[in-house]
N, C-alpha and C positions, 0 to 999 in steps of 0.2 A: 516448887524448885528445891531439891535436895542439897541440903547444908554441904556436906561434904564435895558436891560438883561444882558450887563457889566459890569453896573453899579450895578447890582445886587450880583454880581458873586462878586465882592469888598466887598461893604455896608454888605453886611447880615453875611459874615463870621465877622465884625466884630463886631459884636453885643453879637457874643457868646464863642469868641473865647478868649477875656479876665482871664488870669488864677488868678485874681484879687479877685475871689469868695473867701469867707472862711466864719467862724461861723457855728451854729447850722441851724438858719433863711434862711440859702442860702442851707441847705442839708451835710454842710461840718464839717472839726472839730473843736470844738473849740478851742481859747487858752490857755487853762485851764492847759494844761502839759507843751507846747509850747511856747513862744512866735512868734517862725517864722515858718513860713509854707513854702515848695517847692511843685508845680504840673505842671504837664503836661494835654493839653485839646485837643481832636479831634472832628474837628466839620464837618458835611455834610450837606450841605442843596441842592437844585433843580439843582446852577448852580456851584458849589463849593466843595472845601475839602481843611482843613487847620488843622495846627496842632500847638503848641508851649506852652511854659513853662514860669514859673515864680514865683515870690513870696511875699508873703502879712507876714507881720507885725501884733502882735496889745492885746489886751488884753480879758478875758474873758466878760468881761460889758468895754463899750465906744468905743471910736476909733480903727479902723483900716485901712490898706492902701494896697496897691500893684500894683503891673508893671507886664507887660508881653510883650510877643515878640513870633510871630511865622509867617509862613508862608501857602502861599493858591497856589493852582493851579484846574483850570479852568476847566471844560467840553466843548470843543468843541473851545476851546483858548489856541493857544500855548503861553503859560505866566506864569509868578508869579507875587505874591505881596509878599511885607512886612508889617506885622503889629505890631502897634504898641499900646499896652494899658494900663490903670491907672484906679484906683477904689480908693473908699474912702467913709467910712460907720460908722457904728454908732449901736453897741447892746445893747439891753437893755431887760428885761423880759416884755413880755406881757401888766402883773401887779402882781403886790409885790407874790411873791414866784409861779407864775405862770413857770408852765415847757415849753412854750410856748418862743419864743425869735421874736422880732419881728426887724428889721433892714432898716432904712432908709440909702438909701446914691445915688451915683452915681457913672457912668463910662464916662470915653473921651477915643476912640480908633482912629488913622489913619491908613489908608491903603495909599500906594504907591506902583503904578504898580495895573496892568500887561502894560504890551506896545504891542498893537496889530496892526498890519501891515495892512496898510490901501489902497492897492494898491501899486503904489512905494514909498511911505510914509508909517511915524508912528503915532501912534495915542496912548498919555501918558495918563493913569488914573490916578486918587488919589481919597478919599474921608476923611471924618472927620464924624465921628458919635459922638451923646452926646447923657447919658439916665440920666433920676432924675426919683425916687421911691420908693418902700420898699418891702421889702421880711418877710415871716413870715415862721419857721419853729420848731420842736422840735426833740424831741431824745425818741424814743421806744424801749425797751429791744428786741429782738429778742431768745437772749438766754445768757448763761454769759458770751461770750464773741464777739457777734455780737449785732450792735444797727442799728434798720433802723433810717434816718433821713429825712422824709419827707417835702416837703418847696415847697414854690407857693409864685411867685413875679408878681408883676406887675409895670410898667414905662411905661413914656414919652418917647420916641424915637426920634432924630433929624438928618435928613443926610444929607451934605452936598456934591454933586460930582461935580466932574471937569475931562473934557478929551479934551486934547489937542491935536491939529494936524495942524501943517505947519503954526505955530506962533498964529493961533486962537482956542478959547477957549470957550468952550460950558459949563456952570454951572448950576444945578438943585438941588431941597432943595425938601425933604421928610419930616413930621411929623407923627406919628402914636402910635398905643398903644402898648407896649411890655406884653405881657403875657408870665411867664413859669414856669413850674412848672417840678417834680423828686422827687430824693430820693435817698440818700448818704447811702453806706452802711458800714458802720464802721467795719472794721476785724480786728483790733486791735486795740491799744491806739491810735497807731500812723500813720494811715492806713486808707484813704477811697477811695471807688471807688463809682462814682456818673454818672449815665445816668442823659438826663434833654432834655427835650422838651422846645424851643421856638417860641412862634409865633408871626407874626409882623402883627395885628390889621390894617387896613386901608392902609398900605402900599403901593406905586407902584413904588417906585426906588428899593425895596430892597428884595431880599429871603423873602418871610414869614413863612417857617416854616425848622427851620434847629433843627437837629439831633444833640447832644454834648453825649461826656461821657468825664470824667475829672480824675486824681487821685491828689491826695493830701496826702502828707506826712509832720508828723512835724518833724522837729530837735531837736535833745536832746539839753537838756541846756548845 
């Protein structure tokens, strides 16, 4: 079994599996009514499926934050991982009363695990991914009480893998370009469900093209 397609089954769900998204800019809601958001994210890519939840912080223009935590299991790998993730961004309008929202920031996710049996050995994975870049998105009436939320990102990508077996350790480092883009669909105030396409540019440690839909709900004050 080829280092790089476990390695893969790791790296790429965590690229997208971060529930750390929020704002207009990224397809989701603002925090306009809210200040705290809770969702959940399911992601499939070639060699993978993961799922998990979280929640971001933050306000309608400046800063915002979040964490997330979910889990992946394999095609053709009896395993799981854990992951783990963090975002932190920055909205702001376009330009002056522009409807348009445009969002720099980043994400740091780890994966740990899967452990795959290497003969009468094991063989531990982990990896570490980091992305820096900006999203741009806005908010279209649908009707009066649905808004589409269309948004396209693009980033840096960086991964970091390690798999070990029988005290030795084998490490490799990806960079490449992230692209992806969707569309948040607002059912209520407090309510969105968001499909989103990612693709990983240049890539060869990682999934390049994983499948998400996410939902996002805010919290009353």
């Amino acid at each position: 079994m080829k280092f790089n397609v476990l390695v893969g089954a790791v790296a790429g769900v965590a690229i997208c599996a971060t529930a750390a998204t929020a704002q207009v800019c990224q397809g989701d809601l603002s925090f306009r009514g809210s200040s705290t958001h809770i969702g959940g994210a399911l992601a499939v890519s070639n060699n993978s499926t993961s799922f998990g939840g979280g929640v971001t912080v933050g306000r309608p223009r400046g800063w915002y934050t979040g964490g997330s935590v979910g889990m992946a299991s394999y095609n053709n790998i009896d395993g799981h991982s854990l992951g783990i993730g963090a975002g932190l961004g920055y909205a702001m309008p376009l330009q002056q009363k522009s409807k348009w929202q445009i969002c720099p920031g980043g994400t740091v996710n780890l994966a740990f695990g899967p452990t795959v049996a290497v003969g009468p050995n094991d063989m531990h994975l982990s990896s570490q991914t980091v992305s820096l870049g900006a999203s741009i998105g806005t908010a279209v009436a649908l009707s009066k009480s649905v808004n589409l939320l269309p948004f396209g990102s693009a980033a840096f990508g960086y991964t970091r893998a390690t798999a070990k077996l029988n005290g030795n350790s084998t490490t490799n480092t990806d960079s490449y370009l992230l692209l992806g883009m969707g569309a948040g669909f607002q059912l209520t105030p407090s309510l969105v469900l968001r499909p989103a396409l990612n693709l990983a540019a240049g890539a060869d440690l990682i999934d390049d093209t994983i499948f998400g839909l996410s939902v996002t709900f805010a919290l009353p004050h």
